[in-house]
Steps between C-alpha positions, in 0.01 A plus 500: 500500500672149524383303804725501781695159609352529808212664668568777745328590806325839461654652813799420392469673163345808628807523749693444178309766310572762792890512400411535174295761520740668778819443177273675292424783671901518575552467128335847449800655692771230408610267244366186403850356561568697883152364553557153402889487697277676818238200477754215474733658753191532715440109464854394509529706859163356638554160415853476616399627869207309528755169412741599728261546743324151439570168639480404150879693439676250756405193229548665193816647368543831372548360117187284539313799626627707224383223222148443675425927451706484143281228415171623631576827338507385170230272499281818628672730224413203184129462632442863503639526160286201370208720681564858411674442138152447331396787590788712404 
């Protein structure tokens, strides 16, 4: 596997790895795709209550907001590709 960018802390990737293995046990009764519109819709919904319920919302604008979890999104999406593609 291709090193990571950046180092993760293990808690964090064993909180990651529950989802994961909670997507694939929905996958046995689902699609990959209702699966994978569940998980982001899951994300999109949790994030956008926790900013609107932030101080954080108040000095950032909705479009900024929107570009900072675009943004993050992708950057997670590319290193897990440059992780998981090797193996694949």
């Amino acid at each position: 596997m291709a090193k990571p960018k950046y180092e993760l802390p293990e808690d964090f990737l064993e909180a990651a790895d529950r989802f994961v293995t909670l997507a694939n046990e929905m996958s046995e009764q689902y699609s990959a795709d209702w699966v994978r519109a569940v998980l982001m819709y899951a994300a999109a919904r949790y994030n956008a209550f926790n900013w609107l319920t932030s101080d954080e919302h108040r000095s950032q604008s909705l479009e900024a907001a929107a570009a900072y979890f675009r943004n993050e999104y992708e950057t997670m999406f590319r290193e897990n590709l440059k992780e998981i593609e090797p193996v694949y």
